[in-house]
N, C-alpha and C positions, 0 to 999 in steps of 0.2 A: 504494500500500500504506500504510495507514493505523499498523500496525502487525507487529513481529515474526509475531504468530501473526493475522494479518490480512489474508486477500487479497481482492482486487478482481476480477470479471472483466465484462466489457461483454457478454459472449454467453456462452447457454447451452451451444455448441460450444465455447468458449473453456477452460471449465467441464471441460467433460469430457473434454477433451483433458491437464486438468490430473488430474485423477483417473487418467486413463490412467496418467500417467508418476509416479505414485506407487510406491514398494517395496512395500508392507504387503500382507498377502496379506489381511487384512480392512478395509473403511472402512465405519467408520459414520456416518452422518449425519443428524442430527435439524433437520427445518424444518417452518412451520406449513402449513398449507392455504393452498395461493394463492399459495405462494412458488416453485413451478415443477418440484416434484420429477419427476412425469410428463414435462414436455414434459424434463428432463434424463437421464432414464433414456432415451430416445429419442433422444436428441443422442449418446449414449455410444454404444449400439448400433451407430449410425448409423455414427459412426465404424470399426466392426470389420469393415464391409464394401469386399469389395473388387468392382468394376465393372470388365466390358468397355468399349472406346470409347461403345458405343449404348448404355451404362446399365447392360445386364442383370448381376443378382450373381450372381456365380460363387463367393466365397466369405464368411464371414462369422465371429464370433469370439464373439458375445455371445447365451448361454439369459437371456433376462429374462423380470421377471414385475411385472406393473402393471396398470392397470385396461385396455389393451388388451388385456391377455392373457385376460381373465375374458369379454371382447365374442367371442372367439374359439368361446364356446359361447352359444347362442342356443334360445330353447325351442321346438317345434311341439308347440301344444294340441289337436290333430287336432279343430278345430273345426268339423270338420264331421260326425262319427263320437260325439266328448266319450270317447272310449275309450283311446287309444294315448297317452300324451303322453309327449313323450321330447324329450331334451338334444340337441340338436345340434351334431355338430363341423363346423369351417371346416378341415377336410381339406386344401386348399391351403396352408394355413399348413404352414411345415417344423416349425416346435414338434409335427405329428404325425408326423414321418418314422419308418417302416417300424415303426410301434404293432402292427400283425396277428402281426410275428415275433415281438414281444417279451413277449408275455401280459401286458397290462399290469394287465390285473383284477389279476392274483397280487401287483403290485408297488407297486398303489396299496391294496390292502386293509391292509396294515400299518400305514399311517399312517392312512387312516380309520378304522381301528375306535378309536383315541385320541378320538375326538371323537364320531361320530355311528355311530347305531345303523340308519339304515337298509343294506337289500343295494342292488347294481344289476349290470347284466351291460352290453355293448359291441357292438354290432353293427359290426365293422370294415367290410363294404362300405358300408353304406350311411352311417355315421358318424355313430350314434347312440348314448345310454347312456338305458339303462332304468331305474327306482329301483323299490323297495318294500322295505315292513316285513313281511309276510304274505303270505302265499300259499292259494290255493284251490281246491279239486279242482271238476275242470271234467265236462263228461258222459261223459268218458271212464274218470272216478275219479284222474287222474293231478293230482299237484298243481300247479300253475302261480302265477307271482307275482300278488299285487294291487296294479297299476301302481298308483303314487303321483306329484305335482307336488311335488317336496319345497322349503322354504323358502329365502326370499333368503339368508339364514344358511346354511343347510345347503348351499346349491348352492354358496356363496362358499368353506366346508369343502372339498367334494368338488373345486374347482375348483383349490385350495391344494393338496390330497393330491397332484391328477393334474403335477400341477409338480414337487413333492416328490420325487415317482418317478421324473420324467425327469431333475429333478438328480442325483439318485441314481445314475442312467446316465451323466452326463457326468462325475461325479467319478470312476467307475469304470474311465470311457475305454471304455465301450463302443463298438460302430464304427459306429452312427448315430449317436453324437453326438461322436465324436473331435473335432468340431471346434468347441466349444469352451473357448474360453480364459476368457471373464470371465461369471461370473452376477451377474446386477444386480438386486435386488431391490428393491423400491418399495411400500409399503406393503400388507402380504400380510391383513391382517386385521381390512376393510372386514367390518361386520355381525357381530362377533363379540363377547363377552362379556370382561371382566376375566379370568376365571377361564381360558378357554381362550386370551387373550391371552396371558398368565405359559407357559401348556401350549406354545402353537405357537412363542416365543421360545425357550423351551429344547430344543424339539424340533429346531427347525431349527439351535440350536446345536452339538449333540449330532451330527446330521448334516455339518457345516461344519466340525466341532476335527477338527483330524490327518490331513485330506489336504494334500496338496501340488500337487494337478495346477489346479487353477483359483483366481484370484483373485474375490473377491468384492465387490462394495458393496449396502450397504445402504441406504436410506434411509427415513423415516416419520414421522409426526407424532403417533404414540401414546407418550406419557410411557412408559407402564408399559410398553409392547414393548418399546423404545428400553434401558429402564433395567436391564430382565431381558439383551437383548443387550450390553450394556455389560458386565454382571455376567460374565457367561458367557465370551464371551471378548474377557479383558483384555487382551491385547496388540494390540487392533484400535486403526487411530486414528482418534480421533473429531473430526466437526466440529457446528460451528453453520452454519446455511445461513440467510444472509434475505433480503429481496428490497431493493434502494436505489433511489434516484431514478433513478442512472446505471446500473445493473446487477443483477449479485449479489453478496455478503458472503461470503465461508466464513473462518470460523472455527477454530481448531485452538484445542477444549479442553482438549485432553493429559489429565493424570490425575485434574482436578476437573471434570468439566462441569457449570458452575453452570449454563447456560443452562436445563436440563432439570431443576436442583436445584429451584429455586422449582414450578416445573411440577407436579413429583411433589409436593410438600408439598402443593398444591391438590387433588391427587389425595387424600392421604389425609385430608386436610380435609371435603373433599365425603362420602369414604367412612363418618368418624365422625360427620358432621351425619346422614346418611341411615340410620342403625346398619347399614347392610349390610359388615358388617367379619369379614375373614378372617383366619385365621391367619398368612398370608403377608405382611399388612400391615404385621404386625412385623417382617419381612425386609425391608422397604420403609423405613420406619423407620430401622429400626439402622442402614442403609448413607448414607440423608442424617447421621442425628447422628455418623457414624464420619467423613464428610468435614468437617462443621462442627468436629468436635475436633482434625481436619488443620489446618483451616484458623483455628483460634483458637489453638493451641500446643500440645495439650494431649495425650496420648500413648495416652490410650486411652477410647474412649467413654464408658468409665466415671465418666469426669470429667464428661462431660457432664451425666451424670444425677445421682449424689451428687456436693449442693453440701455438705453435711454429714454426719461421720462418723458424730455420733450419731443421725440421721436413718433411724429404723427404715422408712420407707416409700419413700427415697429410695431405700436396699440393696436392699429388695423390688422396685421396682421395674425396677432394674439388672436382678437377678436372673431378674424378666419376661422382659425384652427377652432376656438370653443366651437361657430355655429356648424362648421362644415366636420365634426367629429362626431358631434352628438346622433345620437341615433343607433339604431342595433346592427349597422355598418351597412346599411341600404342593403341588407339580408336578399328582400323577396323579388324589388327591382332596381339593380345595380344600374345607376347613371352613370352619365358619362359628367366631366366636369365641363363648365363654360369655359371660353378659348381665355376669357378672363382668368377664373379662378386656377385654369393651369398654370398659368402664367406665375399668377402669385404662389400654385405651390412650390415651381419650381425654383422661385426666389428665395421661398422661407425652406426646402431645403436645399439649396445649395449654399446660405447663411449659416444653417446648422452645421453642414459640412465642414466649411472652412473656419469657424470660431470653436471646433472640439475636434479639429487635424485626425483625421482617420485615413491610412494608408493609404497613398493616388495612386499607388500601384491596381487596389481593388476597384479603382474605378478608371479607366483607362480611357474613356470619353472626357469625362469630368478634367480631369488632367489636361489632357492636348486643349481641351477651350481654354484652359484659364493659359495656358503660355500663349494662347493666337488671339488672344484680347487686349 
C-alpha cells in the first residue's frame, strides 16, 4: 500500500473480493479502457456463485450488465427471405428467467420511450424481439408492423432498457429475481450520445436513490456518465482504478475526485472548440470551478469568477453561471446554447483556465491560440 487512500491488488479476484467487503450501498469507479473493468465485473460475479462438488451452480448473487450482456442478443437477417429480421435472445442465459410471466414489453417501454422512438413486440417461444416505426395494411386491410434492422445505437438503447427493467425486478424483490444481492454495472452507454449520456446517468440514478434491498457498483470510462453519477448520488464512494506493472491501483477519491476533474475540463474544452455547447455544460462547469474554490480556500464559487468588485463583466458572468447551471442539467430536452451564451462560456472558461494554469500540453488547441493572439 502505497498510501492511506491507496490500494494494491495483484489479481482481478483479489479486487473484487475487496469490493465485496465494502459497507457502501453505492461504488463508483472511474478507469480508462484497457485497465480491466470487464474482465472485473466478471471476477465479482464470479464470486456470488455458489457450486456443487462437479461444478454445476446452484446459486448465484450478482444481475450484471457489461459488454457480455449486450453478446446475449444476436441478430438473424433472414438472409435468405431479406424479410423477417429480428433480435435474438440467448434464452439459456438466466438474465431471461421466466420473461413470458412477466410482460416484459409493458416494463421495458417506460424507459425506452426516454430515448428512442421506435415500437417492437417479443416472441417468448421462440426468443425473438421484433422492431418498427410504421406499420402497413397488408391484403387483408389489417394493419401490421414494417419490420425494421434498427441501429448499433438504438439496439445498445433497447439492450440498456431490457436491463433496466429486470433491475427494476430485482430491487422490487420480485420472485424471479429474489436472488439477487449485488448489480454491477460496467459501462452501460457504448454508442451513445452526450446528450443521452447526462439522460441514462440520471435515469438510472433516479432508479438506484432509496432502495435498500441491493448493493451496487458501478464502473466506466465516460467522464461525463461518471461525473452526472457522482452528482447524483453523493454519498456513493468513489475510486480511481488503473492498471500497474504489478497489478491494479484503486484509489479512494473521497469528496474531490481530481482524477476525472482534468478529464471533464477536456471535455468541455473539446465541446467549446467544436461550438457544439449545451446548456448543461454550465452544470459541468460550475461543479469543476465549485471544487477548484474547495480546493484553493475560497468559500464560494463566486470567488472564482469575480476577481474584481468593480468588474461589471466579471458579476455578469457569475451571474451566467448561477442562471444557466440551475436546473437538473436540461435532463429530458438538452438545448443547445445561444451563439451569445457560447460565447460567454467560452470566455468564462478559458478565464478559468489561464488564472489556475492546468497543463497546455492537455489542451493543445487552447495553447497554439493563445501564442497566435
Amino acid at each position: 500500500m502505497a498510501a492511506a487512500n491507496i490500494q494494491t491488488f495483484t489479481t482481478l479476484e483479489a479486487l473484487a473480493r475487496h469490493l465485496r467487503e465494502q459497507e457502501k450501498k453505492y461504488i463508483l469507479i472511474f478507469a480508462y479502457n484497457s485497465t480491466g473493468k470487464t474482465r472485473l465485473s466478471m471476477a465479482f460475479k464470479e464470486l456470488g456463485k455458489e457450486r456443487h462438488a462437479d461444478g454445476e451452480v446452484i446459486a448465484r448473487d450478482t444481475l450484471y450488465f457489461n459488454a457480455f450482456t449486450e453478446d446475449l442478443f444476436s441478430w438473424d437477417n433472414d438472409l435468405e427471405n431479406d424479410a423477417e429480421r429480428v433480435l435474438k435472445m440467448n434464452t439459456a442465459s438466466r438474465f431471461f428467467a421466466g420473461l413470458a410471466e412477466l410482460e416484459m414489453e409493458h416494463r421495458i417501454r417506460p424507459f425506452l420511450n426516454r430515448y428512442a422512438d421506435f415500437h417492437f413486440d417479443i416472441d417468448y417461444a421462440a426468443g425473438t424481439v421484433r422492431f418498427w416505426r410504421e406499420t402497413v395494411k397488408n391484403d387483408a386491410g389489417e394493419e401490421e408492423p414494417l419490420l425494421i434492422k434498427v441501429s448499433r445505437g438504438e439496439e445498445n438503447i433497447f439492450v440498456w432498457c431490457f436491463f433496466l427493467a429486470i433491475a427494476q425486478l430485482a430491487i422490487d424483490g420480485q420472485e424471479a429475481y429474489d436472488w439477487v444481492r449485488y448489480i454491477y454495472i460496467d459501462d452501460p452507454i457504448s454508442s451513445v450520445d452526450d446528450n443521452n449520456a447526462i439522460a441514462v446517468a440520471a435515469h438510472l440514478a433516479l432508479l438506484l436513490k432509496g432502495q435498500d434491498r441491493v448493493r451496487v457498483v458501478l464502473s466506466s470510462h465516460h467522464t461525463l456518465f461518471f461525473n452526472v453519477m457522482c452528482n447524483e448520488l453523493t454519498r456513493a464512494q468513489r475510486y480511481f482504478l488503473s492498471k500497474t506493472s504489478g497489478g491494479w491501483e484503486l484509489r479512494n477519491t473521497g469528496d474531490t475526485p481530481r482524477f476525472y476533474h482534468v478529464a471533464m475540463l477536456k471535455e468541455l474544452h473539446k465541446a467549446a472548440e467544436s461550438g457544439e455547447l449545451y446548456t448543461y455544460h454550465f452544470n459541468i462547469l460550475r461543479g469543476i470551478m465549485e471544487k477548484a474554490a474547495t480546493f484553493h480556500g475560497f468559500t464560494h464559487v463566486g470567488e472564482i469568477v469575480k476577481k474584481n468588485p468593480d468588474d461589471e463583466d466579471d458579476a455578469l458572468h457569475f451571474r451566467y453561471i448561477q442562471l444557466l447551471s440551475h436546473g437538473n442539467y436540461s435532463l429530458f430536452e438538452p438545448k443547445e446554447m445561444l451563439e451569445e451564451n457560447k460565447e460567454i462560456f467560452r470566455r468564462i472558461l478559458r478565464d478559468f483556465m489561464n488564472d489556475y494554469r492546468f497543463n497546455p500540453e492537455l489542451f493543445p488547441e487552447a495553447a497554439t491560440e493563445e501564442t497566435t493572439t
